[in-house]
C-alpha positions as CSV (number, residue, x, y, z in Angstrom):
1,X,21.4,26.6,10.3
2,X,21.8,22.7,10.4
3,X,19.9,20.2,12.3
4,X,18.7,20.2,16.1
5,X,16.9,18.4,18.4
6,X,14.4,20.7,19.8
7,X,13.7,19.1,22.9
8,X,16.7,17.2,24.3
9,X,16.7,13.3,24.4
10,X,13.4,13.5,22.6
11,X,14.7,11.7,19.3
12,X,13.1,14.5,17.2
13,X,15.4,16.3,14.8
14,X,14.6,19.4,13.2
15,X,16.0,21.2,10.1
16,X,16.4,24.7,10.0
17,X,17.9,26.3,6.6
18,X,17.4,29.6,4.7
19,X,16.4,29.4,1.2
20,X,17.8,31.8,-2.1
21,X,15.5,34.6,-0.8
22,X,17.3,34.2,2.3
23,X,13.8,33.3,4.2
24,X,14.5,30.5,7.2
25,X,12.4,27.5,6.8
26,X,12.7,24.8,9.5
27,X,10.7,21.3,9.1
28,X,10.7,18.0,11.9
29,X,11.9,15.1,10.5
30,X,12.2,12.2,13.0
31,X,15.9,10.4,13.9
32,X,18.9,12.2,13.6
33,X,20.4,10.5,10.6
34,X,17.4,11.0,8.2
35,X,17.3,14.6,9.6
36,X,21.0,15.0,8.2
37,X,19.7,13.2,4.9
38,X,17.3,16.0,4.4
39,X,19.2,19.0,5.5
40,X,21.7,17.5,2.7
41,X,19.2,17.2,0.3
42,X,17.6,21.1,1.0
43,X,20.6,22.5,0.5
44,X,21.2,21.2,-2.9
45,X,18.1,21.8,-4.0
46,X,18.5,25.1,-2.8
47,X,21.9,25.4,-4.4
48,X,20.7,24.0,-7.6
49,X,17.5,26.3,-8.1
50,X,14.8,23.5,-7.8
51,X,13.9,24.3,-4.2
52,X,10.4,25.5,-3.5
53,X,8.7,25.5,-0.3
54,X,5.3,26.0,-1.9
55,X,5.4,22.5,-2.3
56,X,6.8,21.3,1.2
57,X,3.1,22.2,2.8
58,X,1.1,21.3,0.1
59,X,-1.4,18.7,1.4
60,X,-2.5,15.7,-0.2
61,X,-6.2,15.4,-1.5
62,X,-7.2,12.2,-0.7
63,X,-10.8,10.3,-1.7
64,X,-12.5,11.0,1.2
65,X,-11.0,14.8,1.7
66,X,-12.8,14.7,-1.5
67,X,-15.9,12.9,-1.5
68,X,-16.8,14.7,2.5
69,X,-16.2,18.2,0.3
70,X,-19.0,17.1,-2.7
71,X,-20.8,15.9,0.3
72,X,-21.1,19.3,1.7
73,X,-21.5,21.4,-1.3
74,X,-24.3,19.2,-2.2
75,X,-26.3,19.7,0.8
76,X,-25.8,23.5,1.3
């Protein structure tokens, strides 16, 4: 568990952790330093009971996510 760089010299670092349910979760974060940041930040969440992965893939709606759906549900 910690924080790797997938592909060397590629200045992409990953996280890789294991939540309370002891499932692994891994995310790409960008440079090194932020990737410790987060990994930092997991953990205490984690630790602290306000970890929840639900919410790490949850996309944003945006306007025009919106208005393209109502577009389509119109016209079928």
């Amino acid at each position: 568990m910690g924080v790797y760089e997938r592909d060397s010299d590629s200045g992409v670092w990953w996280v890789r952790y294991s939540d309370a349910a002891g499932k692994i979760h891994r995310e790409k974060v960008g440079p090194k330093r932020l990737a410790q940041q987060v990994y930092a930040k997991r953990k205490t969440q984690i630790r602290e009971g306000k970890f929840f992965a639900d919410q790490l893939n949850r996309k944003r709606l945006t306007v025009r996510r919106l208005m393209r759906t109502s577009r389509r549900t119109q016209a079928g």
